[in-house]
Structure formats: C-alpha cells, structure tokens
N, C-alpha and C positions, 0 to 999 in steps of 0.2 A: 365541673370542667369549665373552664374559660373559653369564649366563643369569641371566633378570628371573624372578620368579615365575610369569609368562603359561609361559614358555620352558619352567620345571620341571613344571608341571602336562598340560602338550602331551605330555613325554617320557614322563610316565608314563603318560599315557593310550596313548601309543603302544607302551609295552611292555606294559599292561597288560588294556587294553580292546580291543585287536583281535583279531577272530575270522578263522580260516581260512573264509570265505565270499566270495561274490563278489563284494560291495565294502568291507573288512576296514574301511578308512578312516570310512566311514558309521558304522561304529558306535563306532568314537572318539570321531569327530564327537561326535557326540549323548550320549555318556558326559560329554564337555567342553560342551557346551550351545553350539557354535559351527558355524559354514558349515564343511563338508568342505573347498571346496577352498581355503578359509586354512589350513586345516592339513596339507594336500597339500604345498602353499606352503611350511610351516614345516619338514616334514618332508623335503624336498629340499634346504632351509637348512640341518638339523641333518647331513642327508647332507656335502653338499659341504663343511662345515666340518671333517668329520673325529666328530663326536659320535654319529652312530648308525650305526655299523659296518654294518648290513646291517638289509633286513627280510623277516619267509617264518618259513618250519617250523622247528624245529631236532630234531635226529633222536635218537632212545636208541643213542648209543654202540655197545650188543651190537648192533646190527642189521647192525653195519658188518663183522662176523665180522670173524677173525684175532686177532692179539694185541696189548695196548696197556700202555704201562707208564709210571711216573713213574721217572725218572734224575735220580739227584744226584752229583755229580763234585764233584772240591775241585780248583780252578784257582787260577795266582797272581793275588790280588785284586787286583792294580794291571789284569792283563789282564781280566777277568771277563766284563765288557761284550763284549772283541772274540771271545770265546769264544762266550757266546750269539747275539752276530752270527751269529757262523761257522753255530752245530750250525740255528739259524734257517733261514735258508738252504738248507739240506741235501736238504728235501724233504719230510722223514717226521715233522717236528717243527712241530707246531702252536701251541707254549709255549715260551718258553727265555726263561728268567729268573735274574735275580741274587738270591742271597737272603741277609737274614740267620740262617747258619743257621754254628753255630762249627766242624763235619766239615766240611758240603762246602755249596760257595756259590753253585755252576749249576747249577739243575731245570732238568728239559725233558720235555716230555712224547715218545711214540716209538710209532710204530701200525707195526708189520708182518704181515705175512702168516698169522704162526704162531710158536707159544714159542721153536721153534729156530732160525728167521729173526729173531727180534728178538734175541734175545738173542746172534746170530753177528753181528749187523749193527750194534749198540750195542756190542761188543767193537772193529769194525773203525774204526769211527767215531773212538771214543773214541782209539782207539790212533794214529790217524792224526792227532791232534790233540796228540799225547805227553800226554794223562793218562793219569794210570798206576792214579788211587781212584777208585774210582766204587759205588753200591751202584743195582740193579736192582731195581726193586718193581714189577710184575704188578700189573694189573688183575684182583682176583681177581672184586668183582660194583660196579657203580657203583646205588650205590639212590638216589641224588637228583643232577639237573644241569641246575638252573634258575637262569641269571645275570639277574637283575633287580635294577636299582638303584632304590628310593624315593627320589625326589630333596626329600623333604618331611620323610621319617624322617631321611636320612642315611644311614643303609646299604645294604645289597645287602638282597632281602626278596624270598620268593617262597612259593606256598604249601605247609604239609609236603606230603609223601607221596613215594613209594617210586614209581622205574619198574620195569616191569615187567623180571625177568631172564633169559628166555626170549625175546625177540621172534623174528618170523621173521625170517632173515636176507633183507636187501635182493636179491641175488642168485636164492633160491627164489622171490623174487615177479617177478623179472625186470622188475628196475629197477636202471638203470644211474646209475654215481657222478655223471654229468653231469646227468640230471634233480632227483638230489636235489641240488645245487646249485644247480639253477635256483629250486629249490624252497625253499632257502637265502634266496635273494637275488633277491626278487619286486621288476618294477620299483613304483618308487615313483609309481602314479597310480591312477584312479578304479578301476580293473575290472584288478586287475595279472593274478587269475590268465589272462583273458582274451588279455593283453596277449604272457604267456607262450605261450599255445595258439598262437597264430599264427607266433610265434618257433622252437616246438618241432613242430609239423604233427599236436598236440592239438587236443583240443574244452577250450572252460571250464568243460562240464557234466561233462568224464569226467578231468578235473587234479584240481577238485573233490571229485568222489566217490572218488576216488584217494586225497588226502588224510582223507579221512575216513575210510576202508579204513587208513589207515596212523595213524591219534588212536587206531580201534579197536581194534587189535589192538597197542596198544603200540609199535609204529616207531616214530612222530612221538610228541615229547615236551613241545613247546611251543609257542607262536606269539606272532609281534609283533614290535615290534623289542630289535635286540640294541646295546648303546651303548658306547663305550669310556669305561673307566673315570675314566682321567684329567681328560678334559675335562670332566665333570661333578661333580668334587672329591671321588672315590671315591680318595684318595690311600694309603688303606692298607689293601695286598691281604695278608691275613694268614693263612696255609697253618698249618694245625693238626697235627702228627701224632701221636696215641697209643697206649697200650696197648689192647687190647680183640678183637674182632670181630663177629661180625653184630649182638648184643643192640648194643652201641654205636652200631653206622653204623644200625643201625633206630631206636634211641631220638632221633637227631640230624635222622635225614630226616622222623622224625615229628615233633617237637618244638621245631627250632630252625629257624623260617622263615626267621633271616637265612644261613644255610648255603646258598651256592650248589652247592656238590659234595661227595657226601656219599660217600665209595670206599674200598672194603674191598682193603689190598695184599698180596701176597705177595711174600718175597723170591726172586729166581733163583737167587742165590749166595750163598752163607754164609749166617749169620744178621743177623736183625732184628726187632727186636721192638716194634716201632709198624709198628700195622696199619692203625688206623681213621683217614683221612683227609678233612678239609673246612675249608672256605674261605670267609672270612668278609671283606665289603668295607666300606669307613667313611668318612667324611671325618674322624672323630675319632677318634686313638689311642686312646685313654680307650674311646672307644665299641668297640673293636674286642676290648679287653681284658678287656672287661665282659661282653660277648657267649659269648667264647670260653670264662670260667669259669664262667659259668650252662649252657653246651651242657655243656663237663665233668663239673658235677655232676651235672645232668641225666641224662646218659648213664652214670656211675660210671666214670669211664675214669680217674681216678685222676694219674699224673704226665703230664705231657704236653711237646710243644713247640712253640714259635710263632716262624714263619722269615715275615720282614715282606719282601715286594718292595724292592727296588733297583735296577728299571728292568729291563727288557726288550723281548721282540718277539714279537705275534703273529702269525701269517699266516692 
C-alpha cells in the first residue's frame, strides 16, 4: 500500500507515543490530535497489510538467558537466498540474511541453550547444509535494541541509552516464553491488555502491573509498535562491524540515536577482530553512509565494515 503523510504520522505515533497502560491507543490518539478508534482502524490496516509486524513489550534479550550469537557463512551467491530460506526455517534463527559482505554473505542470528549447545548446534547445522566457512560471534553484552523507524526523518531513530545487563532472567521470575509472547503481540483494540487477561485467565490490573515490574527492573525494553522495514521505504539495512569494545558499543548506545542495536561480540573460534556491532536503517544510501561515519568518529573505532541487506527473512 502506498503511505500518504496522515499514514507516516499514525505510524509513528504508533511506535512512538504508546504507553504500556490500559488503553495504550488513547494516548496515541491524543499524541495525533484524532478519535482513537480511527486509529484502531488504521492500525489493523497497517496490520493486515503486512507494515506493523506486531504490537506489545519487547523484551532485553539477556533476560531470555542461554546463549545468542551472530553467524556469518560464505554460501555460493547464486544460492544465498535459498540458504537463508533453509537456516530460516530451522527454528533457532530469528534473522537470516544475504549481505553484502566480500568473506561471507549469509548472517543469521542463533539463540541456544548454552555456549556449548550453540556452538555444537551451529556446527551441525551448518555442516548439514555443506558449508564448510563460517565465523561465530557470541553475544558478549547487547547495550542498545530499539527498532524504530522515523517515517518523517527517514531513518531508523530511537532514543540513546544502554539496557540494562544484568536483568533477572525470565524464568527466576516464573514467566513462561508463551506469556511473553502474548505480551509481544497485544491484540490490536481499545483495552488489549484486558483483552489478553481473559485469553490467558489473567486480571488487567495484575498483566499490567507485571509489565511494570518488568520496565522496572530491566526485562521489558520497549513498547509500541514494531513495523517492517520494507514496506515503509526503510530499504537500506546497514550492519556496521568494527574494531573496539565496550567504550565504543557505549559511545554509540549513547550517542547515535539512529543505531538500532548496539552488541559487543566475541569470537568462538579462531580469531576476529571486529567487535562492536550496530545497525543502522534509511531510505537513503547516502543517509545511511553518513550516519555510519559520524557514529565512527563519534565512537573512535577507527577502520570499520558496512555489509548492506540483500533480502532476507524474519520470523
């Protein structure tokens, strides 16, 4: 669908003006100066079209405990695509993308249990797929993971700061993967968490206060909606990787709003020597370029690399 002015100003209200409260919409609403349930209205349009991925909490990463890692492979690029299909699919891959990167040309992101389950499980995978290169980089701390697209600015835009890299894990507080799903992906109408309580054999007053228990203590890391990139002319997703570590991934989570993930890596195997990793969205090349060497300078992180999307899939 093509998106008018009214369309860009709704989205961003919707990623940016809603509060985890009990009618999150209302205070969009009123952020945009219009009737709630036109924008109820809009935002089940922006749904069913494919443009706002979801809407609810989205969580700090460490809370999900185990271990999580970014994977680069070198596939033959005529197949690449049907590669990231494939590792897609798989189960444990939430990312898998083509990049332009001149070593290897399929990322994928890879959540498992533990260092020695991912890294036995990323060996089996890969090998069952006959790639034979691949480099492994650990999640060593994630200090910024806020995807917001400015559909006014142009780029991806959210505000600095640092999650917290301690939280309690999900499990200690005995909450299961299925509630924070739910919690992921609130229906879209007047009173969702309400909507949710009756679905889940919750109250709204104690989902609620749940969620606030979880803003407080660092779990939950955002709220609103989350939109895909494409259909809103965010066409060039540009993965940064450099020299550095914490002073860097700190100077970038602080300093460079337009950074959606700001992730300090380690290697599993061999060596590697780009650490600091974030990611940066546009509808202008140019803008995306621009952005990347003011974060570099910014941070001092000196040579770097920039690996641009070439289609992928997320789940």
């Amino acid at each position: 669908m093509d998106l008018g002015p009214a369309d860009a100003l709704m989205l961003n209200a919707l990623q940016y003006d809603s509060k985890p409260v009990a009618e999150p919409f209302d205070v969009a609403a009123t952020a945009l100066g219009i009737d709630v349930d036109r924008l109820i209205r809009e935002a089940r349009r922006f749904e069913d079209a494919g443009i706002m991925r979801r809407f609810g909490v989205s969580f700090n990463s460490a809370a999900f405990g185990g271990a999580s890692a970014l994977v680069l492979a070198a596939v033959p690029p005529e197949r690449a695509m049907e590669y990231a299909e494939a590792i897609s699919s798989h189960g444990r891959s939430k990312h898998s993308y083509v990049r332009s990167f001149p070593e290897y040309n399929l990322w994928f992101t890879y959540r498992a249990t533990g260092a020695d389950a991912l890294r036995k499980e990323v060996h089996s995978l890969l090998s069952s797929l006959d790639v034979r290169d691949w480099v492994i980089l650990r999640t060593s701390r994630v200090y910024k993971l806020s995807v917001k697209y400015d559909l006014e600015r142009g780029t991806s835009w959210a505000s600095p700061g640092m999650l917290r890299p301690d939280p309690p894990k999900l499990a200690e507080l005995g909450i299961d993967r299925e509630l924070t799903k739910e919690l992921e992906n609130l229906p879209v109408s007047r009173r969702p968490f309400r909507e949710l309580a009756v679905d889940s054999g919750e109250t709204e007053e104690g989902l609620l206060d749940l969620v606030d228990e979880l803003f407080s203590r660092g779990v939950a890391a955002d709220f609103g909606a989350v939109l895909e990139p494409e259909p809103v002319g965010m066409r060039y997703n540009a993965v940064v990787m450099g020299h550095g570590g914490e002073r860097e991934c700190e100077a970038i989570a602080g300093r460079i709003p337009e950074a959606t993930h700001v992730v300090l890596r380690e290697p599993v195997d061999g060596s590697w020597d780009l650490r600091t990793y974030f990611v940066v969205h546009s509808r202008d090349r140019a803008d995306s370029e621009s952005i990347v060497d003011r974060a570099a300078k910014i941070a001092g992180m000196g040579k770097y690399n920039v690996a641009y999307s070439e289609g992928g899939f997320t789940v």
